[in-house]
N, C-alpha and C positions, 0 to 999 in steps of 0.2 A: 581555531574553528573558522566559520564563515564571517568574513564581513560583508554586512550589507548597507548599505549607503540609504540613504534619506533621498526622497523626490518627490515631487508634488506632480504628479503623475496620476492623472485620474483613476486609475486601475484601481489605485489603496484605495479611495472613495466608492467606488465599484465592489470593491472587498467589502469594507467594512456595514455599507448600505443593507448586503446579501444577505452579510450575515447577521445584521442587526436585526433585519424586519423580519426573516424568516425564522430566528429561532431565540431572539431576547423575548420571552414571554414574560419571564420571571429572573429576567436578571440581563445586564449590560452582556452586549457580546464582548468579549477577550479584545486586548489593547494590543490589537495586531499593527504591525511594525508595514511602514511602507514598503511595498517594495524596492528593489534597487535600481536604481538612477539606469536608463537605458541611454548607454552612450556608444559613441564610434561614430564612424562616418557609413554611407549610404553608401551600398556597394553596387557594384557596375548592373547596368542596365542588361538580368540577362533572359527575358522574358516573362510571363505571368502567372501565375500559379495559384489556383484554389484548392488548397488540402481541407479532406474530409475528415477528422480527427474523434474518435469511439471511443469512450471512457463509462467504466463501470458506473461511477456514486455521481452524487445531486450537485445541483449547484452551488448550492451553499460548501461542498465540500472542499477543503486547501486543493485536492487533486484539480476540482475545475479549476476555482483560481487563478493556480500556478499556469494551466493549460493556456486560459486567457493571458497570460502572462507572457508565456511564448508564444502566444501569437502576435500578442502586440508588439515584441520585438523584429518578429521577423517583417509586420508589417510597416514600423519607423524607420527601419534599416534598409525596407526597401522602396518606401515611398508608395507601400500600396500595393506592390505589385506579387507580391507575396501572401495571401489572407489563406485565416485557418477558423470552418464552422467546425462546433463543438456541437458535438449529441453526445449528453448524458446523460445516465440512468439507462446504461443499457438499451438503450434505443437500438443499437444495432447490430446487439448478440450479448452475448458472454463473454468472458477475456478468452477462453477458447477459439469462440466463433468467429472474434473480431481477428485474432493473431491469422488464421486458416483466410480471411480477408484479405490479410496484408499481404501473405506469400501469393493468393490470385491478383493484387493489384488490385482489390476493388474496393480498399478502404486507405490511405494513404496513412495516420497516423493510429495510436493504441497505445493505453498506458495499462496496461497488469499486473495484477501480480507476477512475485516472483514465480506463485509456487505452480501453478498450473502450465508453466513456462519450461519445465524439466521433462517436457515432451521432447524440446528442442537442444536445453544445455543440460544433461545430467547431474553436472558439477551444483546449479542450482537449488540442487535440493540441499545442499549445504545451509543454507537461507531458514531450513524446514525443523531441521534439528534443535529439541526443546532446548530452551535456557541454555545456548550457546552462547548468545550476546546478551550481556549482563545487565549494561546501560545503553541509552541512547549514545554517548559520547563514544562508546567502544563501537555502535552496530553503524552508525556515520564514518567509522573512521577506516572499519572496513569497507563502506562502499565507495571510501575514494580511491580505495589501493589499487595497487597494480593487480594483484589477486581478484579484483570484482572487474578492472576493464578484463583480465584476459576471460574472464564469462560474459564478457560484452561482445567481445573481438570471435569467441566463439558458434555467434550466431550467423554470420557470416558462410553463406553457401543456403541457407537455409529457405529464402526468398525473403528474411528480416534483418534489416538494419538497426540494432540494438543502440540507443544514443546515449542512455546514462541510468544509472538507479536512482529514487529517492522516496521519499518514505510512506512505508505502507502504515508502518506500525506495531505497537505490541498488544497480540489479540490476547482480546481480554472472551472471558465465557460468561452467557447470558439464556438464561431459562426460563420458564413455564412454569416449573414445576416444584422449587424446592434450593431453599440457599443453598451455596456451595463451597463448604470450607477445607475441605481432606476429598482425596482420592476416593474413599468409602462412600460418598456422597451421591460423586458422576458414577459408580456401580450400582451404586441403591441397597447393597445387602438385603435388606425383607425387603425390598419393593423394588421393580424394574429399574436397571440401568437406564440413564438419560438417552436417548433419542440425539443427537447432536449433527449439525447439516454443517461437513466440511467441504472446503473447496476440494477437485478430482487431482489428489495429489496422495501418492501410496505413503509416503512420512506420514503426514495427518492422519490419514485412517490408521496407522500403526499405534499415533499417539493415543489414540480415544478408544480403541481396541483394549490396550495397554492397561488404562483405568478400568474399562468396565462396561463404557458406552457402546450404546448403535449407532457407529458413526455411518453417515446420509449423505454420499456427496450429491449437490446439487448446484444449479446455476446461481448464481446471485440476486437475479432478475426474478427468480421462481422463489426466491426464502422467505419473504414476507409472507404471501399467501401461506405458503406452506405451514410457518408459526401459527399463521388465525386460526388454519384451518386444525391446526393438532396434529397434525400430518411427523413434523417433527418436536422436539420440547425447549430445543435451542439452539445457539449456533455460537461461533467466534471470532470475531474482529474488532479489530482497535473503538476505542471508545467513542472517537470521531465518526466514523460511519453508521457505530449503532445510534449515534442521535440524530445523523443525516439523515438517515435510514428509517428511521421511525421507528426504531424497535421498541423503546420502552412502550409504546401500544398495546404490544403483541409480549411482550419478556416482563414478567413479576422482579425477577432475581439477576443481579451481574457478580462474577467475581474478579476480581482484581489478580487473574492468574499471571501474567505475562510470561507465559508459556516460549511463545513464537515469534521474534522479531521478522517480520519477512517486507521486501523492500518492494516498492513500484518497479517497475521498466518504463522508458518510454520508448515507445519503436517506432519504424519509419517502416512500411512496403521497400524491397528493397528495386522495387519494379520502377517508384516514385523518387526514392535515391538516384537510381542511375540517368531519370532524366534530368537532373538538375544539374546546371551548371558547377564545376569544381567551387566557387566562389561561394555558390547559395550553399552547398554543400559543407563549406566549413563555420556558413552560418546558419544554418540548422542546428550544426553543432554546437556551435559557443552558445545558443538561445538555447538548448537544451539543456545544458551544464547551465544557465542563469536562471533556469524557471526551475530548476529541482532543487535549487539551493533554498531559492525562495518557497519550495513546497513543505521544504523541509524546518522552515522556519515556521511557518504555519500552522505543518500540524505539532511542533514541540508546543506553541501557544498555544495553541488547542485543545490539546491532549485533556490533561486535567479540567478545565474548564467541561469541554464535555463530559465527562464525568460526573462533576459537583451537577451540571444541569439537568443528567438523567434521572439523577438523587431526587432535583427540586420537582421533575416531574413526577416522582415515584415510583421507583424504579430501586430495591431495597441493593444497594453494592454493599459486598461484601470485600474490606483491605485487606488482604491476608498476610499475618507478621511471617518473619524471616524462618519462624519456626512450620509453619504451614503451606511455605512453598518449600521449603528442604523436603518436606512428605511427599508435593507432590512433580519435586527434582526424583527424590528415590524411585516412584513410582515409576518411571518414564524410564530409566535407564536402559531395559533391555530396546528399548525403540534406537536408543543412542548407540548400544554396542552391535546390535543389528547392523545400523543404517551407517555409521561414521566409515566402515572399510568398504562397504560398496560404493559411497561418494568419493571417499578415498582419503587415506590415511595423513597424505602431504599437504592437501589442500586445507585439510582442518587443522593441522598442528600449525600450517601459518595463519588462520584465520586467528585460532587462538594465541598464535605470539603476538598478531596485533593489538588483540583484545588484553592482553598482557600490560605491553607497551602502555596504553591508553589509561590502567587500572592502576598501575604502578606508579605513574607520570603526576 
């Protein structure tokens, strides 16, 4: 896996401050790990550069973090001359909005998801397909493959410069209205199917179709209101955002489905790519591959902690055993037998050899 090296590097201070004051109410934040040592030498003097960089979650979340993280490399590396302002929390659209940004040049950087992103690389929806990656150690290991740069390499013409994947997460579902332990549950049988707000990606809505639900795509920016107001009954994503996020506010119930592994992107305008120097250009790159590694470290210490927090705030999770996600693996299948020959038949059976590779090892 990744090594990361030890530094006394203000940023880890900067971490761990964020996320102490902002969300230890009732308990220590997670003994998150410094980040990695920023080394090399300064690279050649090749003029100034303010990148605007648009990110969906808060600052407490690993995505800012890691973001600050690549910035401070590119700003060490270049003595300054390279600086990157972060607006998060949707500040300046939607991961939709922001990508449609980057191809006009009028937003320089954008981390996304994957899954809203298969406007661009089709193959992406690969990422969408339930309970494909099994563990986190399998779903990292596809995104260093050769298999995930050539969905990097494929954004290319598009007006985006795709720089690396790292971790979204596995969405976990969270409601209003009523635990959720079987597939029977998200239909409602005597009483309405759950309401549930996916992101605008056709896999997702196949999925929650599939069960039973009114799945609601909507922006991310708009989901909160939307939970207070009853508009919808709940939504899905990793455990880390729903406490960034403030859902347990607004959501009674979570369950511990891990349906979906689906990964970040971090992109470049490919407008702001091509004015850069070759030099800054392959260090954009290497800071990009440093701060995902680092994200990725982040939200693995995360992960469960968020969780146990949602708990301490009340917020009733439901773990569901090996026996109750088989129910609601069966449930899903036709979404799988659908969706796997329109993504394509080659690109999954390597996915799955990797995930093989990784489970066997």
């Amino acid at each position: 896996m990744m090594l990361i090296r030890r530094s006394t590097l203000t940023l880890a201070g900067v971490a761990s401050l964020t996320l102490g004051v902002a969300l230890a109410a009732q308990a220590q934040s997670p003994d998150l790990s410094d980040p990695p040592a920023i080394d090399g030498e300064v690279v050649g003097d090749h003029g100034s550069h303010t990148l605007r960089m648009g990110i969906g979650l808060a600052e407490t979340s690993p995505q800012y973090l890691s973001s600050q993280y690549f910035g401070e490399i590119l700003s060490q590396r270049t003595e300054g001359r390279i600086t990157v302002n972060i607006f998060p929390n949707s500040q300046l659209g939607d991961d939709v909005q922001m990508m449609e940004m980057l191809q006009t040049g009028t937003l320089d950087l954008s981390y996304p998801s994957s899954s809203p992103a298969v406007t661009y690389v089709p193959e992406l929806a690969a990422f969408d397909l339930p309970f494909l990656l099994p563990t986190r150690e399998a779903a990292v290991a596809v995104m260093q493959s050769d298999v995930a740069q050539s969905m990097l390499d494929a954004f290319d013409g598009t007006g985006i410069k795709a720089l690396t994947f790292s971790e979204n997460g596995y969405r976990q579902l969270s409601n209003s209205a009523r635990p959720v332990t079987s597939p029977e549950d998200v239909a409602g049988l005597d009483v309405r199917g759950l309401t549930v707000r996916t992101m605008e990606n056709p896999v997702h809505l196949a999925i929650w179709q599939t069960l039973g639900a009114n799945p609601t795509p909507m922006a991310f920016g708009e989901l909160f209101s939307a939970m207070e107001q009853g508009v919808v009954d709940g939504q899905e994503n990793p455990w880390s955002t729903i406490l960034t996020s403030n859902f347990h506010e607004v959501q009674d119930y979570g369950s511990e489905t891990r349906h979906v592994y689906t990964p970040f992107i971090m992109m470049m305008s490919e407008r702001t790519w091509d004015r850069l120097a070759p030099e800054y250009q392959a260090l954009v790159q290497e800071a990009a591959r440093q701060s995902a590694e680092y994200e990725i470290q982040l939200a693995t210490e995360y992960d469960d902690w968020s969780r146990d927090q949602l708990e301490a705030r009340g917020m009733q999770i439901t773990r569901l055993d090996d026996a109750q996600i088989a129910a609601f693996q069966e449930a899903v299948q036709p979404v799988y037998e659908e969706w796997a020959p329109r993504i394509g038949e080659e690109l999954i059976n390597d996915i799955q050899a990797i995930v093989e590779s990784v489970m066997n090892d």
